[in-house]
C-alpha positions as CSV (number, residue, x, y, z in Angstrom):
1,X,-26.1,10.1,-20.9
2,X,-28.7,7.4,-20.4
3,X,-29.9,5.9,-17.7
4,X,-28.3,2.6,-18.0
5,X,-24.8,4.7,-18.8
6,X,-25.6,6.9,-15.6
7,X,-25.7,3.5,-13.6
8,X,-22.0,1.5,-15.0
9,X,-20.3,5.3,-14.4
10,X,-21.6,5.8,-10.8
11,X,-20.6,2.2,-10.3
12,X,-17.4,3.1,-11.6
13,X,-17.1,5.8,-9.0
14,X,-17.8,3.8,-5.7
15,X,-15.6,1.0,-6.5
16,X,-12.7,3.5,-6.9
17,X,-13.9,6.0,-4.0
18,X,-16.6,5.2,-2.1
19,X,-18.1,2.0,-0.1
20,X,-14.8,-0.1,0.3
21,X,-11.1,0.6,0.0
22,X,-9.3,-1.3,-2.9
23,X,-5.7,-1.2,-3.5
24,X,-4.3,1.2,-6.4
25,X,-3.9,-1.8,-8.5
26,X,-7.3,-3.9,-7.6
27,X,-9.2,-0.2,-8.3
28,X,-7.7,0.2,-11.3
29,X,-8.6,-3.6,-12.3
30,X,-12.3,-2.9,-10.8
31,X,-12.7,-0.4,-13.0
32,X,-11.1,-1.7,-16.2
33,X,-13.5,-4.4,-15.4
34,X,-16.7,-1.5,-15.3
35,X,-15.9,0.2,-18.3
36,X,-15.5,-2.9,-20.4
37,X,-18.6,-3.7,-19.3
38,X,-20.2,-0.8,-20.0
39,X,-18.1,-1.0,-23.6
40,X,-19.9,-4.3,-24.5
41,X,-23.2,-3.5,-23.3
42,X,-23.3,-0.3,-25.4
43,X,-22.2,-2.6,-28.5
44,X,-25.3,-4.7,-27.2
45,X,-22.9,-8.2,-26.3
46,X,-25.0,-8.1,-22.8
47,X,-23.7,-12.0,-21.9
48,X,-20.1,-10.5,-21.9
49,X,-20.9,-7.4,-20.2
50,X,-22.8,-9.3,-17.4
51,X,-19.4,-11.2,-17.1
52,X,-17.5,-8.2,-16.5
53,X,-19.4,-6.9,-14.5
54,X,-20.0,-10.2,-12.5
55,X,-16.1,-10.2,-11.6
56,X,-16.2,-6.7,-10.7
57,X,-18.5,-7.1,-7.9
58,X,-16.4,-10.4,-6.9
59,X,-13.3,-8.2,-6.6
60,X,-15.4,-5.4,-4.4
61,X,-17.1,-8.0,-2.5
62,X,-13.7,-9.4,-1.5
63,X,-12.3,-5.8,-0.7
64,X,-15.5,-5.5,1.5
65,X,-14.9,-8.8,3.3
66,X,-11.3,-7.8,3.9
67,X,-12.5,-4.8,5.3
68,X,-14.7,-6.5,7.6
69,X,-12.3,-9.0,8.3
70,X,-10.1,-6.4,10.2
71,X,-13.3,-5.7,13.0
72,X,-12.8,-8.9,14.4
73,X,-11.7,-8.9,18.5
74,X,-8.2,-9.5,19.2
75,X,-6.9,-12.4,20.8
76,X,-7.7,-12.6,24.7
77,X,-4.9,-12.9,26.6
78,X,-3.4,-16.2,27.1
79,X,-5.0,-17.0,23.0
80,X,-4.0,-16.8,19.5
81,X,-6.1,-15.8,17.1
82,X,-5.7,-16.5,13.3
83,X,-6.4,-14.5,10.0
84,X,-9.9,-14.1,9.5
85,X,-10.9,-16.3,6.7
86,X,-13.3,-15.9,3.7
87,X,-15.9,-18.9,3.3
88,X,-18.1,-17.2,0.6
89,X,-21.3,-18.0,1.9
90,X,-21.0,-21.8,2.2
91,X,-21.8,-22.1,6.3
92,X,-18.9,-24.4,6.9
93,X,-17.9,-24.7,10.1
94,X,-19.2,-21.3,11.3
95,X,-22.4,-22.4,10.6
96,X,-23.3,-23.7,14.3
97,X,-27.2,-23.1,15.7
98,X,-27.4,-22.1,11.9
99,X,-27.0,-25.8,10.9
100,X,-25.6,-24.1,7.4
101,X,-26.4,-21.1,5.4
102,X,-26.2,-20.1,1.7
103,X,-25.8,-17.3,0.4
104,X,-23.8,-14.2,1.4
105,X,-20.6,-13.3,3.4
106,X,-19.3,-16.2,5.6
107,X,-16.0,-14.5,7.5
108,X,-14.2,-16.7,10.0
109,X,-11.4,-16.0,12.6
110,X,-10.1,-19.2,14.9
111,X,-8.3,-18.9,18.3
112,X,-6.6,-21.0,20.4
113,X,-5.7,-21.2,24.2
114,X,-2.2,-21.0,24.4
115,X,-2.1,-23.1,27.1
116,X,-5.0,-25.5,27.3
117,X,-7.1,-27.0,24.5
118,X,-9.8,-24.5,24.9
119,X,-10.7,-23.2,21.1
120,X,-13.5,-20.6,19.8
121,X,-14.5,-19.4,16.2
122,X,-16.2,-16.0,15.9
123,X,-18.0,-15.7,12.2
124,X,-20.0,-13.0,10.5
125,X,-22.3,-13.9,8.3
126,X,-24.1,-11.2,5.9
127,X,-26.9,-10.8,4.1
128,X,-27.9,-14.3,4.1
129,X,-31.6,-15.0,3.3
130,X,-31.6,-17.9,6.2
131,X,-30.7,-15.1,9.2
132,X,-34.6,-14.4,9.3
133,X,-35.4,-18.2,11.4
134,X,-33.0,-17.4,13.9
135,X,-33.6,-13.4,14.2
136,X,-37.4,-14.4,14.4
137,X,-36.4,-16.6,17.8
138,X,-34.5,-13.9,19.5
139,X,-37.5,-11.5,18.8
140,X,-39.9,-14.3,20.3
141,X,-39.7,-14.7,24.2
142,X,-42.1,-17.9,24.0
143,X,-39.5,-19.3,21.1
144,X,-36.8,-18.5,23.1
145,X,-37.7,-19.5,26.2
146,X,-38.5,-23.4,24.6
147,X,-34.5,-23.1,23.8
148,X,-32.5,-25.8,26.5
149,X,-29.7,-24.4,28.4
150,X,-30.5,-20.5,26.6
151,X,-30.0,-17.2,28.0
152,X,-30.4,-14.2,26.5
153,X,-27.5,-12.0,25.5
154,X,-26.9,-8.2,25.0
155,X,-24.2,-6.7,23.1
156,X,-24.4,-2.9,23.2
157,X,-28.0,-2.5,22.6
158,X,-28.2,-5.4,20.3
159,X,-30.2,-8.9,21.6
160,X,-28.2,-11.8,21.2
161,X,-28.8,-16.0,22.9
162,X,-25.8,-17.6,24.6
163,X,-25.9,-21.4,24.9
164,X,-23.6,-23.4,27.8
165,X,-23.3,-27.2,27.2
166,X,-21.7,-27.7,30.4
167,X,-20.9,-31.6,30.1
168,X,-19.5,-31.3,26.9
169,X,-17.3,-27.9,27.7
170,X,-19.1,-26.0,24.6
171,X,-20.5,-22.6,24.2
172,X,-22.0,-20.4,21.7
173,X,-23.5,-17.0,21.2
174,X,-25.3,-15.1,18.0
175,X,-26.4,-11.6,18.0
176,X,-28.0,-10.1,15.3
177,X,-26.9,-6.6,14.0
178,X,-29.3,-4.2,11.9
179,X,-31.3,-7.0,10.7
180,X,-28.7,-8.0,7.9
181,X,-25.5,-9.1,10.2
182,X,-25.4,-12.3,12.2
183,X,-22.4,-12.8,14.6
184,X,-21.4,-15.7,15.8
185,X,-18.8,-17.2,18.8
186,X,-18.4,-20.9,19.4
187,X,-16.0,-22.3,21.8
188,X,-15.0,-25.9,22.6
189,X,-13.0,-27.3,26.5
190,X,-14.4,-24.4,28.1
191,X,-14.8,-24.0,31.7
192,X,-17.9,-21.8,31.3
193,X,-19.3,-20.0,28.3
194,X,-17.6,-16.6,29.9
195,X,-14.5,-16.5,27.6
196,X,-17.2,-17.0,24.3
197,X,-19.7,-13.7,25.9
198,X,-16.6,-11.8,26.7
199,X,-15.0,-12.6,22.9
200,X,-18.7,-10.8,22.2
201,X,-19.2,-8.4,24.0
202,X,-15.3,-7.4,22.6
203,X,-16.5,-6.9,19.0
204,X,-16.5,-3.8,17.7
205,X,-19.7,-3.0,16.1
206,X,-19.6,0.4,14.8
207,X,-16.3,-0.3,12.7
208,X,-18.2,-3.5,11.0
209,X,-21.1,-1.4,10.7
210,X,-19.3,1.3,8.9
211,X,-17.7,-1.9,6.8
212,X,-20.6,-3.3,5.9
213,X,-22.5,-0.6,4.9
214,X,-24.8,-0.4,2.1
């Protein structure tokens, strides 16, 4: 078996098996997708094979985001939270501090006081080039320091920044995970920025680090 072979057929195997879990039916689609792939790049039609193999990966990217989707914290009491929600990359609304990011996983969730007009988004966003300005702050006490109404923030043994707009009720806090991970909770009509750290510190990291594994 060539090399090239070696590499479609042990792609085969994790889409089916190994990093994410697919349905029986999205697997067996994934890997439909693979082999076809493989099929027209042996017969040498390599703009069709990189088509294939192009909505492959979409399918496992959107298994993986799924998978992901499910670490987000539960609702606090007295909130609802929604579905997470898949934005692709785009920044969107999630974007905050950020001020928009390409590239990526962009996952949102959105909760709402149940009882009050206090509202918070908490968004992951992975692998996205743009992470590297903000991480390079939060490892730079002078940088950080020259931040208005900025404290610093620990999640676990992760560094994060929390940020209190008092007069305008608004709060947000980013941690970065493993270098790759940025997590993100904004809140609007809150008393303090306690409900958005506590929505934090909630998170649990070691079920979106097994998610987002490499």
């Amino acid at each position: 078996m060539s090399r090239t072979a070696q590499f479609f057929s042990n792609l085969a195997v994790c889409a089916v098996a190994g990093v994410v879990t697919l349905s029986p039916a999205k697997a067996d689609e994934v890997t439909e997708q693979i082999n076809l792939g493989l099929e027209l790049y042996e017969s040498e039609a390599f703009g069709a094979a990189i088509v294939e193999l192009e909505f492959a990966i979409e399918d496992i990217r959107d298994a993986m985001n799924e998978q992901i989707g499910t670490t987000f914290p539960d609702a606090p009491e007295g909130w609802t939270a929604m579905d997470p929600e898949t934005g692709g990359g785009g920044g969107g609304k999630a974007a905050g501090l950020l001020g928009g990011l390409g590239g990526g996983s962009n996952i949102s969730r959105s909760y709402t006081e149940n009882e009050g007009e206090g509202v918070m988004q908490a968004a992951i966003m992975l692998d996205n080039p743009m992470m590297q300005s903000l991480a390079a702050m939060m490892n730079n006490p002078s940088m950080f320091a020259a931040q208005p109404n900025v404290e610093r923030l620990r999640v676990g043994r992760e560094r994060g920044m929390l940020k209190w707009e008092e007069e305008q009720g608004s709060a947000e806090a980013n941690v970065m995970i493993d270098g790759r991970i940025m997590l993100q909770v904004t809140g609007n009509n809150l008393d303090s920025a306690d409900r958005v750290e506590e929505l934090m510190q909630s998170w649990d990291l070691e079920a979106l680090r097994s998610s987002a594994a490499r």
